[in-house]
C-alpha positions, 0 to 999 in steps of 0.5 A, spaced: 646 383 485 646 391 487 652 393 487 655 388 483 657 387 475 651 384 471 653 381 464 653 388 461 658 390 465 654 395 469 651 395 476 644 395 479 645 401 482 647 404 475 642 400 472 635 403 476 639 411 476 639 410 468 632 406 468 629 413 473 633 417 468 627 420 465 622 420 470 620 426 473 622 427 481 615 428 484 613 422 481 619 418 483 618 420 490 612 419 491 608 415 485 603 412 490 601 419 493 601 422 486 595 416 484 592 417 491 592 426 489 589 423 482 582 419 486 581 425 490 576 430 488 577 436 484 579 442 490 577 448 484 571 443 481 568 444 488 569 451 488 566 453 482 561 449 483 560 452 490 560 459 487 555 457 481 550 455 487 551 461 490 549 465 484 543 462 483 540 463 490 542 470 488 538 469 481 533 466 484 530 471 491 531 477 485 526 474 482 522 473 488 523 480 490 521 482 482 514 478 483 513 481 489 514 489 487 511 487 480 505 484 485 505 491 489 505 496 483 499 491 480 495 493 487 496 500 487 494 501 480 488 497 481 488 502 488 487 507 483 482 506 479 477 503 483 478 511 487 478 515 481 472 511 480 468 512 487 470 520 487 471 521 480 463 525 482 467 530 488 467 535 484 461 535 481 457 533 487 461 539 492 458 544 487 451 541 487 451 541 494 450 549 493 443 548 489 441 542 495 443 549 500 439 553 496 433 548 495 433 547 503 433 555 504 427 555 499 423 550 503 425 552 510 423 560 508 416 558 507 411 559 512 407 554 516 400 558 513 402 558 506 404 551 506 397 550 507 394 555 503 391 551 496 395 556 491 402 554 494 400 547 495 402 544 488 409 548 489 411 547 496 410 539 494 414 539 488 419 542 491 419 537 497 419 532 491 425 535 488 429 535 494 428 527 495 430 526 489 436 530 490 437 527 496 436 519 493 441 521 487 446 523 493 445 516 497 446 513 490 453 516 489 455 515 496 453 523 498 451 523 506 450 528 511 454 529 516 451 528 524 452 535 527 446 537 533 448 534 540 454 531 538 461 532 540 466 537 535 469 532 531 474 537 528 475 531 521 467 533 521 465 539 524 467 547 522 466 551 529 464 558 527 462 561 533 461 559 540 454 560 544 453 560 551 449 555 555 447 551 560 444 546 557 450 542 553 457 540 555 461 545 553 464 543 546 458 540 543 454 542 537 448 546 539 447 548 532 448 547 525 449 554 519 451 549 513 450 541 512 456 537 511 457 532 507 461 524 506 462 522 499 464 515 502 470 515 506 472 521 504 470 529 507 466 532 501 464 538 506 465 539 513 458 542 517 459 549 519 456 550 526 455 552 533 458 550 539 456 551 545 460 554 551 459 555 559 457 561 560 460 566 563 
């Protein structure tokens, strides 16, 4: 029949150029291409979605990142206050060190025949007594003398005043000690002031 008159006069050829009239191009060069495109996923929905995964790890690692430093400023306040709790006595207790001084001075200038002397008994005893006690309330706060006599100078511990010659210490070891310093804790509270000793000359 293509190419041939049908009963209304017209051919085929005319009749299906009429029937495509209304049909889009793309749809009537490739109608089969066109159902197969419309099977396929969405390019643009995987994209997106791509791109909202993607911003949820970023949400969720600065979430991560936030706890961590939360975490952190958590510890070091709590830092904080156990210091402010252990040193909160520094300085009360470097200005009682003066009237330990005092005490140990007071104590060092009796002599040996007055301490036996019955008059002076009851006084040198309860100034002894004193000055355990102070060194008890030291101990309870975390206050202890610092090693000197016969060790190496640690500069953290030790201030060097003068040099002594002799020849019985290696040079750079305390030999003798002016003033007592002391720790509270882990922490200087007061260095020791002392003597070193020197080779002579």
């Amino acid at each position: 029949m293509t190419g041939q008159d049908n009963a209304h006069g017209t051919t085929h050829d005319e009749a299906t150029e009429k029937e495509l009239a209304g049909v889009p191009e793309a749809m009537r060069e490739g109608g089969a291409e066109s159902d197969t495109a419309r099977d396929e996923p969405n390019a643009g929905g995987a994209d997106e979605l791509a791109r909202l995964r993607e911003e949820l790890e970023a949400a969720r690692q600065e979430v991560l990142y936030a706890r961590a430093d939360t975490q952190n400023v958590r510890r070091r306040l709590e830092k904080d206050v156990a210091d402010a709790r252990a040193y909160a006595a520094t300085g009360f207790a470097r200005d009682v060190l003066s009237v330990s001084d005092n005490l140990a001075r007071a104590l060092d200038a009796i002599p040996a025949e007055l301490r036996e002397d019955a008059r002076l008994k009851s006084l040198v005893a309860g100034l002894e007594a004193t000055r355990r006690e102070l060194d008890k309330v030291f101990g309870q706060h975390g206050i202890t003398r610092i090693a000197a006599t016969g060790l190496p100078l640690d500069p953290n511990r030790h201030q060097a005043m003068m040099e002594i010659p002799s020849t019985d210490a290696e040079p750079g070891t305390v030999v003798q000690e002016m003033q007592a310093g002391y720790m509270i804790r882990d922490r200087l509270l007061r260095p020791a002031m002392v003597g070193v000793a020197r080779a002579p000359d």
